[in-house]
C-alpha positions as CSV (number, residue, x, y, z in Angstrom):
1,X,0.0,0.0,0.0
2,X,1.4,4.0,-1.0
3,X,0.7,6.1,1.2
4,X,-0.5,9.5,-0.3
5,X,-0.9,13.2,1.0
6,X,-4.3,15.3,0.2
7,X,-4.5,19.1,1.5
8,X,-8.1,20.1,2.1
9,X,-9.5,23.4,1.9
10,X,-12.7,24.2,3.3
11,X,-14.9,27.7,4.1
12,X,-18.6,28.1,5.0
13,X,-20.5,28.9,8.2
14,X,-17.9,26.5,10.1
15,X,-18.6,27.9,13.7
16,X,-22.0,26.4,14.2
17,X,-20.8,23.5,14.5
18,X,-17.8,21.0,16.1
19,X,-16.0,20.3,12.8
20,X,-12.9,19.3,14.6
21,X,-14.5,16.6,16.8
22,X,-16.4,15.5,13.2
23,X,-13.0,15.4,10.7
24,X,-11.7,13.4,13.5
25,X,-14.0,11.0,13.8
26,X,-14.1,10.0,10.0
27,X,-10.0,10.3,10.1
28,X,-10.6,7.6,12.8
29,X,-13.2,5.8,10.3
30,X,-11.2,5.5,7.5
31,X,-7.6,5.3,8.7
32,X,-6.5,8.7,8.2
33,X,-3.4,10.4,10.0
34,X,-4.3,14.3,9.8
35,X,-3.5,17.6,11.0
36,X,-6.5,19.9,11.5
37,X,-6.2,23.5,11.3
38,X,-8.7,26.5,12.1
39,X,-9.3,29.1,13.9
40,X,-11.5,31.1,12.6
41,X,-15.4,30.2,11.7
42,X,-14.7,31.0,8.4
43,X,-11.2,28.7,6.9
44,X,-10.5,25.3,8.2
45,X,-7.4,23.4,6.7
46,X,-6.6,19.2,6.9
47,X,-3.5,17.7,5.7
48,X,-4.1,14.1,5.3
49,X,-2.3,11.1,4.4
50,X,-3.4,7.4,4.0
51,X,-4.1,4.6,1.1
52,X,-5.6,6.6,-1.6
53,X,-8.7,4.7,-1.0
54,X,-9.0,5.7,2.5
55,X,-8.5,9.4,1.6
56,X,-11.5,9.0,-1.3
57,X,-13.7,7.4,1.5
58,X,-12.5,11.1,3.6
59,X,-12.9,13.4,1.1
60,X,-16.4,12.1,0.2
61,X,-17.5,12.0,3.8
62,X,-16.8,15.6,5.0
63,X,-17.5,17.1,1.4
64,X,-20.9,14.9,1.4
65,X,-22.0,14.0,4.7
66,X,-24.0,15.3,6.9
67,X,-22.2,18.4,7.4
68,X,-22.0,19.5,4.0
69,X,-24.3,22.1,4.5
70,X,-22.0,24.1,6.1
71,X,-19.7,23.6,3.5
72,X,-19.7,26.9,0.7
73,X,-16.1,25.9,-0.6
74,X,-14.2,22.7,-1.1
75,X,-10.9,22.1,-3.2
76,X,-8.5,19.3,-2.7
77,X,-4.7,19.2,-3.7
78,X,-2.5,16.2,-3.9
79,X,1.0,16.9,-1.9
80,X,4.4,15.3,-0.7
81,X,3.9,12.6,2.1
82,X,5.4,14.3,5.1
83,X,4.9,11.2,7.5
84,X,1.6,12.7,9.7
85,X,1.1,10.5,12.6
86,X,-2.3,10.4,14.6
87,X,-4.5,13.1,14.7
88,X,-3.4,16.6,15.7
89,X,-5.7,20.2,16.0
90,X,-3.9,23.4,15.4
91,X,-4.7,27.0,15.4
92,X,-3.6,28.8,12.6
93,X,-6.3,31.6,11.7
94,X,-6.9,34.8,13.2
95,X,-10.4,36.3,14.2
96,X,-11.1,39.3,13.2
97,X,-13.8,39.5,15.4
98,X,-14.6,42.4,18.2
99,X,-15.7,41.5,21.4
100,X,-18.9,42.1,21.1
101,X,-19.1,40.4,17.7
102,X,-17.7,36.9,19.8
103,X,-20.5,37.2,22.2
104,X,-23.0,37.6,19.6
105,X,-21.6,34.5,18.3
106,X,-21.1,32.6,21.1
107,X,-25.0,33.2,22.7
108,X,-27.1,34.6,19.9
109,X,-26.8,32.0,17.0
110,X,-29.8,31.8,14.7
């Protein structure tokens, strides 16, 4: 078995829900090593590497599950292997957001 390395890019109303805890569970579904990166509500970012099967079963599960609603943008690109082991989160956006514009966010979704 290769192993090969996808970079996902995603954007869309991201902060209504746990996308982290739901990449993660399908890396752990399909046998995907991957590092997660948001930080915003707007961008998130997933380097991923497995069998080139495994990373079709990925791709088509958080571009067409039940989260894809959320989804406005979605582009792969294929990449080096860089050897990712497990499952890692990282915080790599900024928010832009005021204060008030947080708490808005954080109490008053629609």
């Amino acid at each position: 078995m290769s192993k090969k390395h996808i970079n996902i890019f995603m954007e869309g109303d991201l902060n209504r829900i746990d996308f982290n805890f739901y990449s993660q569970i399908g890396a752990f579904k399909h046998d995907i090593q991957a590092v997660y990166k948001n930080g915003d509500s707007v961008h998130v970012d997933i380097e991923a590497e497995g069998s080139d099967d495994s990373l079709t079963k990925y791709i088509e599960y958080l571009e067409h599950g039940p989260l894809r609603k959320y989804i406005n943008k979605f582009r792969t690109e294929v990449s080096e292997v860089v050897e990712i082991s497990g499952f890692t989160s990282l915080k790599v956006h900024e928010d832009n957001f005021t204060f008030i514009q947080k708490i808005k966010n954080k109490y008053f979704k629609s």
